[in-house]
VOGU-3710 file (C-alpha; in Angstrom, 3 decimals, decimal comma):
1> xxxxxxxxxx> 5,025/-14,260/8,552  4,438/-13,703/4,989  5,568/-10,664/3,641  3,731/-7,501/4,092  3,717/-4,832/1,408  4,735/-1,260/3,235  1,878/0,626/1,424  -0,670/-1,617/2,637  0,750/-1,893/6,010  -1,805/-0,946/8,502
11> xxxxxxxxxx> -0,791/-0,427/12,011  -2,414/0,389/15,463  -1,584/3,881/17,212  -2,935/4,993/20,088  -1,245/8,106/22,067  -2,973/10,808/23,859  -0,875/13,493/24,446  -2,884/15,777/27,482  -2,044/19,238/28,289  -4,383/20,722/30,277
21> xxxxxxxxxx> -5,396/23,700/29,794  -4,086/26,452/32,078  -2,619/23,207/34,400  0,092/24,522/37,351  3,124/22,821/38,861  4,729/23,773/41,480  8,715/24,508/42,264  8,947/22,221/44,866  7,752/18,874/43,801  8,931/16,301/41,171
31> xxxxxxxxxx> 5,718/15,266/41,076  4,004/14,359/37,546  1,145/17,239/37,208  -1,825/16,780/34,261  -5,191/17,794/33,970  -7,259/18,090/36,839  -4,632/16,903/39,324  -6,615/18,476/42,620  -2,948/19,429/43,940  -2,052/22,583/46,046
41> xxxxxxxxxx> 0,864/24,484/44,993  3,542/26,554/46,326  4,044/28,356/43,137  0,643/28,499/40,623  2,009/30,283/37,749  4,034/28,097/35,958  1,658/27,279/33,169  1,464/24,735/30,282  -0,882/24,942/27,855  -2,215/22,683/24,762
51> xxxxxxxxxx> -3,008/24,522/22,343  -4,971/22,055/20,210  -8,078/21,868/22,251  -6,402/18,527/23,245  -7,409/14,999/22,268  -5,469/12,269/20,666  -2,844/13,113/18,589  -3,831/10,090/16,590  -5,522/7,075/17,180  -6,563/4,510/14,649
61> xxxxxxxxxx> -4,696/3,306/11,643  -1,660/4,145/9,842  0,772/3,744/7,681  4,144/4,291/6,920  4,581/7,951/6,188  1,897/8,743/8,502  2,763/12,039/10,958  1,103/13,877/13,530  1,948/17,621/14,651  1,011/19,124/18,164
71> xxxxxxxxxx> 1,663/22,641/19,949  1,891/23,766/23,096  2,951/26,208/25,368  4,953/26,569/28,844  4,395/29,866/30,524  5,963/31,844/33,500  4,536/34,157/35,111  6,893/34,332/38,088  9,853/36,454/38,167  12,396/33,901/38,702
81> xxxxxxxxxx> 13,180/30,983/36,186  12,279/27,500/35,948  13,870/23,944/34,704  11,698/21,306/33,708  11,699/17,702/32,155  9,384/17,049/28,927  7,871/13,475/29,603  6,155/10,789/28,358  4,160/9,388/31,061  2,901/5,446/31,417
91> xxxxxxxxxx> 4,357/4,964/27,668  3,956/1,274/26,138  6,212/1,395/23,073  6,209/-2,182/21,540  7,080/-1,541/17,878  9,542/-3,751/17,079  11,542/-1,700/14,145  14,338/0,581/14,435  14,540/3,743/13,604  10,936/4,228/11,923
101> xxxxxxxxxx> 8,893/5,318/14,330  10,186/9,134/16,169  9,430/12,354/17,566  11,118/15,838/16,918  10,656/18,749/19,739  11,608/22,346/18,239  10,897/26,082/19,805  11,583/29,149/18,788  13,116/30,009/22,158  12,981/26,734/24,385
111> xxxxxxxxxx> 14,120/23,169/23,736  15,452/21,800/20,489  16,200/18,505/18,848  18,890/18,830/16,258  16,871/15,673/14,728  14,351/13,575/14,810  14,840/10,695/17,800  13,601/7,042/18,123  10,407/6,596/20,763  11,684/4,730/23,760
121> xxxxxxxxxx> 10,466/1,370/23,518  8,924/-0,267/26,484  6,931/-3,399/26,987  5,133/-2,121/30,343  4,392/1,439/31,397  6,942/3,586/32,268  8,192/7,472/32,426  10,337/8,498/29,797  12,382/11,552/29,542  11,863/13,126/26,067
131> xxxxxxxxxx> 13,234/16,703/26,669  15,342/17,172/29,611  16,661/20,258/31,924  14,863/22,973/29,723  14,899/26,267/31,543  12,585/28,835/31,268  13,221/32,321/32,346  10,786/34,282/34,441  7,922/35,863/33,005  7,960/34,108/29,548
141> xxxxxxxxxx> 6,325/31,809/27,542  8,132/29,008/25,386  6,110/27,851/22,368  6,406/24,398/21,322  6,346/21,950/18,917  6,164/18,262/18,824  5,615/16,007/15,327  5,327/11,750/15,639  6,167/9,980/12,158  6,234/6,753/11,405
151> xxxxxxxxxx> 8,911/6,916/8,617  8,159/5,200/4,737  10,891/2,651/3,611  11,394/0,468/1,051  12,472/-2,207/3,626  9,802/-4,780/5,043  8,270/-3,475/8,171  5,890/-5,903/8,778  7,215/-6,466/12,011  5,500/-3,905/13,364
161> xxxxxxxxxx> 1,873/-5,302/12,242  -0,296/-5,343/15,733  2,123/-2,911/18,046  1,082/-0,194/20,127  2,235/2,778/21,097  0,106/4,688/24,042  1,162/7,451/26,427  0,664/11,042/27,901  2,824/14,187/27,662  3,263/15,850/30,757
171> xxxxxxxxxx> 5,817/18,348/32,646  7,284/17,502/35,699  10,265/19,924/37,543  13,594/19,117/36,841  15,845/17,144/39,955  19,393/16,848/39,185  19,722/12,838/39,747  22,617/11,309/41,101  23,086/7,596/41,193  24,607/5,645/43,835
181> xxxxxxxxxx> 26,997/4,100/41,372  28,116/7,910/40,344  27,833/9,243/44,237  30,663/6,398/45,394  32,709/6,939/42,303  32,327/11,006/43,914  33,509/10,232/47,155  36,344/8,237/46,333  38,456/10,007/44,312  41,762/7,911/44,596
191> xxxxxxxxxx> 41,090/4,780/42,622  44,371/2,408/42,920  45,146/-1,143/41,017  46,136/-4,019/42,575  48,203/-6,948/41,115  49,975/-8,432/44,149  47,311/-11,043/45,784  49,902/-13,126/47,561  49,938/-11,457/50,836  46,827/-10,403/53,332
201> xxxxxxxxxx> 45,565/-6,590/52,511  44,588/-4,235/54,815  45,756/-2,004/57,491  44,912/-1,614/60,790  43,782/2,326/60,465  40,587/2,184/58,334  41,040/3,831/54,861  38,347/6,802/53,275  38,297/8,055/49,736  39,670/4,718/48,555
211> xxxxxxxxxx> 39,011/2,681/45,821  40,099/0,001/43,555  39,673/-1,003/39,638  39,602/-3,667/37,526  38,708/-3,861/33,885  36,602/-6,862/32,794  35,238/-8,199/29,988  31,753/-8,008/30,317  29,714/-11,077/28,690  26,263/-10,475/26,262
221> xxxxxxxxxx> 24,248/-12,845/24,387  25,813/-10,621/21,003  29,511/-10,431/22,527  32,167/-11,678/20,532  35,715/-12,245/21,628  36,614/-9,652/19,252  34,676/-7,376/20,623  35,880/-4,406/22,790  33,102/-4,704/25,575  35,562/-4,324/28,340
231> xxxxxxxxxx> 33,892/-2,829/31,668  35,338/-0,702/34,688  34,761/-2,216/37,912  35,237/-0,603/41,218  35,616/-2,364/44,343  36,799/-1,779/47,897  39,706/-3,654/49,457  41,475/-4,136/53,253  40,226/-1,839/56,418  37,472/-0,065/54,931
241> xxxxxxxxxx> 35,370/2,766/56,699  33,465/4,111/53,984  31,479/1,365/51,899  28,491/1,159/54,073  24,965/0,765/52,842  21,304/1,228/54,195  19,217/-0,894/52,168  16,071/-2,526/52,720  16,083/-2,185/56,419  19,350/-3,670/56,570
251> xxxxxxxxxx> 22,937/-2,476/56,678  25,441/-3,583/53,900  29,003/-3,528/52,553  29,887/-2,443/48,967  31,702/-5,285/47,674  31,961/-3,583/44,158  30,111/-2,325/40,994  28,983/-5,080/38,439  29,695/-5,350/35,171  25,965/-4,497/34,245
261> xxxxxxxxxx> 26,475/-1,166/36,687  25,075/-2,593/39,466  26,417/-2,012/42,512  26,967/-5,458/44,927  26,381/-5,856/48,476  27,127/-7,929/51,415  24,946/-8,322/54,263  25,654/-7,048/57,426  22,415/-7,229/59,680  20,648/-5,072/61,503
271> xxxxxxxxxx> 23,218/-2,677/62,072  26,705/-1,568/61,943  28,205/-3,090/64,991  26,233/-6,324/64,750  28,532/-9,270/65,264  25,824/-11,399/64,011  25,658/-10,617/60,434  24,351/-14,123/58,520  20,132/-14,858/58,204  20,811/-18,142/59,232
281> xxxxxxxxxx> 23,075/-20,984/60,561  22,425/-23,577/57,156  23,139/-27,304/57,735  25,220/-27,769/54,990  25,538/-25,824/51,239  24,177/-29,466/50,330  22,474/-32,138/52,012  24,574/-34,374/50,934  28,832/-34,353/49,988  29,628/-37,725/48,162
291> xxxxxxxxxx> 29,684/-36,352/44,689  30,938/-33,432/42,765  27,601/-31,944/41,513  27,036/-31,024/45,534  29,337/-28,418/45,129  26,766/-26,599/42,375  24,836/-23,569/43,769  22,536/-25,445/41,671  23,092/-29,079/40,094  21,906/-31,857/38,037
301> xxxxxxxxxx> 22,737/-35,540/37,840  25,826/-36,874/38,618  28,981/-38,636/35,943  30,084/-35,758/34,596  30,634/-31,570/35,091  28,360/-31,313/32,134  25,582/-32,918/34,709  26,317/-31,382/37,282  25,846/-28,302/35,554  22,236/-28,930/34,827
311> xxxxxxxxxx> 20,975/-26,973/37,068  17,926/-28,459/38,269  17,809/-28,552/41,864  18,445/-25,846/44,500  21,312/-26,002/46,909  19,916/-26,279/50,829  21,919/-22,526/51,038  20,143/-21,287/48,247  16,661/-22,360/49,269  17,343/-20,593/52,905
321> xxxxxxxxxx> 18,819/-17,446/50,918  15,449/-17,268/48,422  13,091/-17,904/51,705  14,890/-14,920/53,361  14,876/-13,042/50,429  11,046/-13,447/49,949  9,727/-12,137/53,305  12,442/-9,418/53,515  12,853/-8,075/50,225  10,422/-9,048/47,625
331> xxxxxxxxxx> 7,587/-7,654/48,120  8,733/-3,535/49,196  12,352/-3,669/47,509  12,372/-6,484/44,576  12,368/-3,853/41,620  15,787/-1,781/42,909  17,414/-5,145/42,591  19,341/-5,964/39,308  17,965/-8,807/37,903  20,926/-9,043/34,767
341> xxxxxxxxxx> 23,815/-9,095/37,712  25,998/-12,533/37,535  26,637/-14,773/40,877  29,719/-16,536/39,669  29,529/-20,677/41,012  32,708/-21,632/38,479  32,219/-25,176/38,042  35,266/-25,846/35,891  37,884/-28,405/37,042  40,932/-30,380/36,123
351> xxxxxxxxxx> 41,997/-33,483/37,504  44,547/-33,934/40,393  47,459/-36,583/38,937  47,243/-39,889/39,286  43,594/-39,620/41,340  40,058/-39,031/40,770  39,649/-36,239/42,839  39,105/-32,404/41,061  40,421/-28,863/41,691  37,669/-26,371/41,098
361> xxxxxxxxxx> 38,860/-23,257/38,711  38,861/-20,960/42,143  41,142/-23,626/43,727  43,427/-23,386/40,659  43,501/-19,217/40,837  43,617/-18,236/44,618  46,115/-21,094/46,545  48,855/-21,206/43,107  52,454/-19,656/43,809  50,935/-16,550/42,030
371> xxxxxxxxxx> 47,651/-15,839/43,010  45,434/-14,126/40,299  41,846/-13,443/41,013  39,777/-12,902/38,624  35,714/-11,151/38,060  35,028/-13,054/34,645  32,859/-16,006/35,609  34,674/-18,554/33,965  38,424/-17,706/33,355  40,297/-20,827/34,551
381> xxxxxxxxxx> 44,115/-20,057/34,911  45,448/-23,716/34,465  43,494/-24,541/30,860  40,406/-26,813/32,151  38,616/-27,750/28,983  35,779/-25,709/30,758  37,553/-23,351/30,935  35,855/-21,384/27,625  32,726/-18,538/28,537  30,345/-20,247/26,503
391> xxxxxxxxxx> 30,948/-23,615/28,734  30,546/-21,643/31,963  27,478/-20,143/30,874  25,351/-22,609/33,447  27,760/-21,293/36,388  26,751/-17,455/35,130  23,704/-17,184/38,335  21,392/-14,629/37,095  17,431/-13,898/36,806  17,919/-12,452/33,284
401> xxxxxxxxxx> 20,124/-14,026/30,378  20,324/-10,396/29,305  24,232/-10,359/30,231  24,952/-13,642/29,662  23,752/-14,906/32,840  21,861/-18,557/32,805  18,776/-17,288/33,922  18,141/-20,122/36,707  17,606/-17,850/39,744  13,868/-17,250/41,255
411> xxxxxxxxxx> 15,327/-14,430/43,502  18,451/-12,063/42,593  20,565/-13,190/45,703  23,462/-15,455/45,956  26,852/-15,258/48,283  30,261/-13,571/48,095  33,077/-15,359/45,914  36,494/-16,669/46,530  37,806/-14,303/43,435  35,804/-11,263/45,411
421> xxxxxxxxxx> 36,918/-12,181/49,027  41,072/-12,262/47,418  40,213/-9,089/45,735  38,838/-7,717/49,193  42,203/-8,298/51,183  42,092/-11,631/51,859  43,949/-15,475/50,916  43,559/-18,835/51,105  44,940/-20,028/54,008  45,813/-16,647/56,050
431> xxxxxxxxxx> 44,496/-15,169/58,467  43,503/-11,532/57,039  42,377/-9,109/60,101  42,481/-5,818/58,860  39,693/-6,630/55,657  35,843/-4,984/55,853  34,329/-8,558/55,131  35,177/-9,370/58,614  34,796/-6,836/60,447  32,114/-4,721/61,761
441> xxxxxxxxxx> 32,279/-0,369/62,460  34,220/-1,779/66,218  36,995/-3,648/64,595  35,334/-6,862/66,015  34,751/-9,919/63,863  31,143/-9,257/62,097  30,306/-12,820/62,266  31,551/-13,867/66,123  33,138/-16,792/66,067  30,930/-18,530/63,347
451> xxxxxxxxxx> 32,658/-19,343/59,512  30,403/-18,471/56,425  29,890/-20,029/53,259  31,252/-18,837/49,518  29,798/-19,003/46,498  33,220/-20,846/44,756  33,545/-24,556/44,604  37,075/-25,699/46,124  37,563/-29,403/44,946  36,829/-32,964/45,000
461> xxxxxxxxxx> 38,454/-35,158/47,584  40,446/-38,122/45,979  39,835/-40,455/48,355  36,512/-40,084/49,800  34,959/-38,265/46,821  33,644/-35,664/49,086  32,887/-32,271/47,456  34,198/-28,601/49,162  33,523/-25,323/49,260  35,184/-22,353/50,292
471> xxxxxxxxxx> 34,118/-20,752/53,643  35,652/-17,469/55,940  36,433/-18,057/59,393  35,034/-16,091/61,828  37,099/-14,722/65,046  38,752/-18,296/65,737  40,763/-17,400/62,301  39,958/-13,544/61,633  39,471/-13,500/57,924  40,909/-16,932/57,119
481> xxxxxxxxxx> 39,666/-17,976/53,599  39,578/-21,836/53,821  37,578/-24,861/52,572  34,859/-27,254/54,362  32,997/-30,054/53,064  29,336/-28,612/51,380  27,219/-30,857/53,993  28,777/-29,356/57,395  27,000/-26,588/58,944  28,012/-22,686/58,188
491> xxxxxxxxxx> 26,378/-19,426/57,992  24,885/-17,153/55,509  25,758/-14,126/54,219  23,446/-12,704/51,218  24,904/-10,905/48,415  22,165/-8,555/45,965  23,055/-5,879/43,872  21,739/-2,361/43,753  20,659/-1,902/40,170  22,349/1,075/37,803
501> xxxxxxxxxx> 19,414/3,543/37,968  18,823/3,622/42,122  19,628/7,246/43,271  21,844/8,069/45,706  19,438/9,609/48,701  21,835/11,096/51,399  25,119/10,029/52,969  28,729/9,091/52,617  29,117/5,847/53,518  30,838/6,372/56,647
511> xxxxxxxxxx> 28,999/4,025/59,604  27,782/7,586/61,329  26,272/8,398/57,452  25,848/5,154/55,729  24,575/5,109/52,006  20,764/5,379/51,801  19,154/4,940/48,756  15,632/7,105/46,985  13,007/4,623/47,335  10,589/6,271/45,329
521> xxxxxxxx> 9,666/3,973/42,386  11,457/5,610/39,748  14,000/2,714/39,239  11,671/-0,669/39,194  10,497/-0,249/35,834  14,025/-0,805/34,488  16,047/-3,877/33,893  19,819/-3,471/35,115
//
């Protein structure tokens, strides 16, 4: 685009800020209130009036140094005081620019901004929070002030040509929020580290107030190696009674929080007790086993990892995972679901000696004489030459490429992991009783007798070129992380992730008081 002068810059700006006059909201409700809202309320003196006849605060064209002033007024006429939000409802924000176009809120006795603030940006209407937790004491009125600029530089700001900025102000009663990310982080105040994974975990009495951390390094389109952008993440381990989830109409275990802050579940049916908990019996992973791309959640063409890993076609698990996903989920639940957390199918490989058969990267971590787990999609312990982030970027599952996921799934479900089963409690090769991913609130095996397919490649057969996956046994081995080749049948056992922003409802994640999430549509506008 060619250059644009700033003093000849014209752009488009549209926001109606409506107070209505004399407009009521009540104690009780959350609920966004505006002018003639036909609403009943419990308490009708809680007033906020505009006190510039109301009307667009400006609408046409602009340019930079362009500002707009409005006042207004919150009264109380009640004895008792009141805490509000200051919001900007159904906002579309789509100027490009940083730091140009803001808004400054001042009072003489109610809410100020040390400075002025960057508009919220937002590419579809949502609800922003522009003043939050003001309180107002009983029978007083807080006079306000809010100016828009768009700022004058002698930068080029022609990226902004053609963007639009529309919303409404409004009031709506302040609700302390509590996420469910913070809410389990509240209830289990004892967070341990692991760094023995060569032995079964778990004990036979099921452990409360318990959790576990690891730091990881969490991947982004702009992350550099040199780049502190380490992440927390929490996750359960052994004979847990306390990471229990109602979601969706379904129960769930807390596996762990993402690195996107996210928090990941595994499906557990219908209810606590079920010992049924997989959507379906699948045929195979893949249809077919006679080459190494069939061990790809997704794969391409065969004659090299580089193929495989052009992910093209759906595995037969993944296409019975998306089907479930789309009558059960989808349409009532799809926007609490992170769409930016990673499914990790690690694709990288070395060569056994002296064969052509492969050792997937999982393989190499989780059956060595020192087993070492790991939650970065890509780490290979025995220096594959995939073993780099950037080459593992097609085994990063995700919807969005926002955290340096690949962006090839429809849906935002996938399975467990080998790396997240050993950090659970359990080991290749061992039984592992006492761990929550097999059993159900009775100490019986979730699953019956039935084994259940993982996410992680295991390796290539040398002989008869067959690919494998890993799979968990089911009561014939309690726990028993093992391999199988991708075309035999197993079950499955969806993963999704809670986004950041879903609010913890009620509940402490015992099976009596499972988690339950607020669904109340605050959360699907956002990404995470």
């Amino acid at each position: 685009m060619e250059k644009v002068n700033k003093n000849y810059l014209l752009i488009i700006l549209v926001i109606i800020l409506v107070l209505g006059l004399g407009v009521s909201l009540a104690y009780w409700t959350a609920t966004i209130v505006g002018e003639g809202s036909p609403m009943n309320f419990n308490s009708p003196n809680i007033k906020i009036i505009y006190d510039n006849k109301g009307g667009s605060i400006g609408s046409g064209i602009i340019e930079p140094g362009w500002s707009e002033t409005k006042t207004f007024s919150v009264k109380n006429e009640n004895d008792t005081p009141y805490t509000y939000n200051i919001i900007l409802k159904d906002l579309i924000n789509t100027f490009k620019t940083e730091g140009y176009l803001q808004y400054k809120i001042s009072s003489t006795n109610g809410y100020n901004m040390p400075d002025y603030m960057d508009i919220p940006k937002s590419e579809e209407r949502s609800n922003q929070v522009i003043g939050e937790n003001i309180t107002i004491e009983g029978n007083t009125t807080q006079e306000y002030t809010i100016e828009i600029i768009y700022k004058t530089t002698e930068e080029d700001q022609s990226a902004d040509m053609g963007a639009t900025l529309t919303g409404t102000l409004y009031i709506e009663e302040y609700r302390p929020t509590n996420t469910l990310y913070s809410q389990i982080l509240k209830d289990h105040p004892i967070v341990n580290t692991r760094t023995d994974f060569d032995s079964a975990f778990g004990e036979d009495t099921p452990t409360t107030g318990v959790i576990y951390k690891e730091s990881v390094y969490r991947e982004t389109p702009e992350s550099t190696g040199s780049q502190n952008n380490n992440k927390d993440v929490y996750y359960f381990a052994g004979n847990v009674a306390d990471n229990w989830v109602e979601f969706g109409g379904y129960m769930w275990r807390i596996i762990r929080t993402n690195e996107d802050g996210s928090v990941r579940l595994l499906y557990h049916g219908t209810s606590t007790t079920a010992t049924n908990s997989y959507t379906t019996i699948v045929a195979g992973f893949n249809d077919s086993i006679n080459n190494p791309m069939y061990a790809g959640y997704m794969y391409g063409t065969e004659g090299s990892i580089e193929n495989n890993r052009i992910n093209k076609n759906s595995s037969e698990i993944k296409r019975m995972i998306d089907s479930w996903y789309k009558d059960n989920i989808l349409n009532n639940y799809d926007g609490y679901v992170s769409k930016t957390a990673i499914y990790c199918n690690d694709r990288a490989s070395s060569r056994y000696k002296n064969s052509g058969g492969m050792y997937y990267a999982a393989y190499e971590r989780l059956t060595s004489s020192k087993r070492q787990p790991t939650y970065q999609c890509g780490q290979n312990t025995k220096g594959s030459p995939y073993a780099s982030s950037s080459a593992n970027v097609a085994d990063r599952f995700s919807v969005s490429v926002e955290s340096g996921g690949n962006g090839q799934l429809q849906y935002p479900i996938a399975l467990m992991t080998a790396d997240e089963v050993s950090f659970a409690g359990g080991l290749d090769g061992k039984d592992a009783p006492n761990t929550y991913y097999y059993l159900n609130s009775l100490g019986e095996s979730s699953v019956g007798n039935r084994w259940w397919w993982i996410l992680s490649p295991h390796s290539v057969n040398s002989i008869s070129n067959h690919a494998l996956a890993f799979r968990v046994h089911g009561s014939d081995k309690p726990g028993n992380l093992n391999n199988w080749g991708v075309s035999n049948p197993n079950a499955a056992r969806p993963v999704l992730s809670l986004k950041s922003c879903v609010n913890w409802e009620s509940g402490n994640g015992t099976p009596e008081s499972p988690y339950k999430v607020s669904i109340d549509g605050t959360c699907g506008s956002t990404v995470n």
